[in-house]
C-alpha positions, 0 to 999 in steps of 0.5 A: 500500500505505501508504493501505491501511495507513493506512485499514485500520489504523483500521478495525482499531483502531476495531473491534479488542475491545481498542478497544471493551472499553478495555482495556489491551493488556498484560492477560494474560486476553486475549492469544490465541496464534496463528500466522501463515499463509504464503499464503492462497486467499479466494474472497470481496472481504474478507480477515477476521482468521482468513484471516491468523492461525491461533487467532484464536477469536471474532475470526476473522469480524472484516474487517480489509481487502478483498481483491485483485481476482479473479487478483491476490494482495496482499502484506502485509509485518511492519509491517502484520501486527504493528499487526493483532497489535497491535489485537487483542491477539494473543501474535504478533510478526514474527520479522524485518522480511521476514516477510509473507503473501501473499492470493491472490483466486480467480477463475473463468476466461473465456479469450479464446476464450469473448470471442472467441465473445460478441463475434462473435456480436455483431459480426456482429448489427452487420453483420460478416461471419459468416464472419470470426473475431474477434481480439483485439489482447491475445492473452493476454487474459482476464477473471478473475470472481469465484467462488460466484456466476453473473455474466452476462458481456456486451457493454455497448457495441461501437463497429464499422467495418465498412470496416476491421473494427476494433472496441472493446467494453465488457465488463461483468458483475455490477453493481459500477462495477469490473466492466468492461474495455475491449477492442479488435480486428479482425473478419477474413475467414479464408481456407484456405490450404494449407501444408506439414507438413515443411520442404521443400528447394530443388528437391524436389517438393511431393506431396500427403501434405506439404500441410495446410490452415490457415485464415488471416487474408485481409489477412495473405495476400500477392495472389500467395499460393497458396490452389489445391492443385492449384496447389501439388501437383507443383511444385518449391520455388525455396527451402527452404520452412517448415512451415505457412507461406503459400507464394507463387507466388514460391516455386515452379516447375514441375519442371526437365525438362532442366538447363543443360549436358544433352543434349538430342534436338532434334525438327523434325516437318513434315507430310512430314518428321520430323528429330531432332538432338543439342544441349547445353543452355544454360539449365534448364526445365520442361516449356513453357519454351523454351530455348536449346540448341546444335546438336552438329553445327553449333555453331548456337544453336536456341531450342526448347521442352522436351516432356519430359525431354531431350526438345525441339520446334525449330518449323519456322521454325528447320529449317535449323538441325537441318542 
């Protein structure tokens, strides 16, 4: 800020009518009474002396700094704007050393979903896959042009690796060495992975009206991430699991059809006999899962695989254990 005074304080007092004319500043005919603006809004790259006081007549189209880039805002404290007062014999003083006027530069907005879009489109002129999506490593990146002119935004250089999918580009619009920004990220291959809609608890089953699809980055994906619904539909949740969160094969299980400490009909069938018993089982399972249970007549221990809900098959290897 101290060069820009510096710099634009000389420009002011080399073209200031009170410099050209050699007049002294004190001659009433030229003391002109303005008032000071609190925050102005130029869409142009000059800040001119009608922009900062109000009542400047003729001199109001004089230039006397460039103004912030597009989306920025300057700050110009009492110090500045008195020496402007000054220059140009304006009957204005700084009330108090914090007074100050704050230029705001308009812009016109291209959001980091239109970038996204131009550099995807090229990435994949580069040999990227057309399926993937572009993501920028700013997520909050986007470009701020200036406005009442239609600048052609594009893509000056792209630099591509293709084996990892990490990119750098320069974007570049207009025709100002300024008028370029450099930005880098990924091309990633995306994949739809089914997700929850409400947080579901230990235990519950998982129907199809709790599910939705949300596509995801594929190297984000865990190798057991589950991406079947079918795979999904039906199972119980080993854990509370969150809303539109990946859900792994870790996270779930097959619905428990006995659980430890139920009674269980134990069923022997051979081709000339069929033989049925009470147990006790000693672990939880779904159904498939072979588990212990204890025979209730003869405190046997019988592995047998659960057909239902306490319900279990003894193979015939065991038979002599249902006695």
């Amino acid at each position: 800020m101290k060069l820009l005074t510096i710099l634009f304080g000389l420009v002011i007092l080399l073209g200031s009518p009170a410099f050209a004319a050699g007049k002294k500043a004190t001659d009433v005919d030229d003391i002109k009474f303005v008032s000071l603006n609190n925050h102005v809004v130029i869409e142009n790259g000059v800040i001119r002396l009608g922009d900062v006081f109000q009542g400047t007549g003729e001199y109001a189209e004089r230039v006397i700094a460039y103004s912030p880039r597009p989306g920025s805002r300057s700050v110009f404290d009492a110090r500045w704007l008195k020496r402007v007062a000054l220059a140009f014999k304006l009957n204005w003083r700084p009330a108090s050393a914090a007074e100050r006027i704050v230029i705001e530069r308009d812009s016109q907005i291209i959001t980091k979903s239109e970038i996204e879009t131009i550099l995807h489109e090229r990435l994949v002129a580069e040999g990227g896959d057309a399926n993937a999506r572009v993501v920028l490593a700013n997520r909050s990146f986007r470009l701020h042009l200036p406005v009442g002119e239609n600048y052609l935004l594009g893509i000056e250089q792209i630099n591509f690796d293709n084996a990892n999918g990490r990119f750098s580009a320069i974007m570049a619009w207009g025709n100002g060495k300024d008028e370029r920004r450099r930005v880098t990220g990924r091309l990633e291959r995306m994949t739809e992975v089914p997700v929850l809609t409400k947080r579901i608890m230990r235990g519950d089953i998982i129907r199809a009206g709790d599910v939705e699809w949300l596509e995801l980055p594929q190297a984000r994906l865990s190798r057991n991430a589950v991406t079947d619904l079918d795979r999904l539909v039906g199972m119980a949740a080993k854990r509370g699991i969150s809303v539109g969160k990946p859900i792994s094969e870790s996270d779930i299980r097959r619905p428990l059809s006995v659980s430890k400490g139920d009674s269980v009909t134990m069923v022997l069938s051979t081709p000339i006999m069929r033989l049925t018993t009470k147990g006790k089982a000693l672990e939880s399972g779904a159904n498939g899962d072979t588990i212990r249970i204890t025979n209730s007549q003869t405190r046997t221990v019988v592995e047998a695989v659960i057909t239902g809900p306490g319900q279990a098959r003894v193979d015939a290897p065991v038979n002599l254990a249902m006695r």
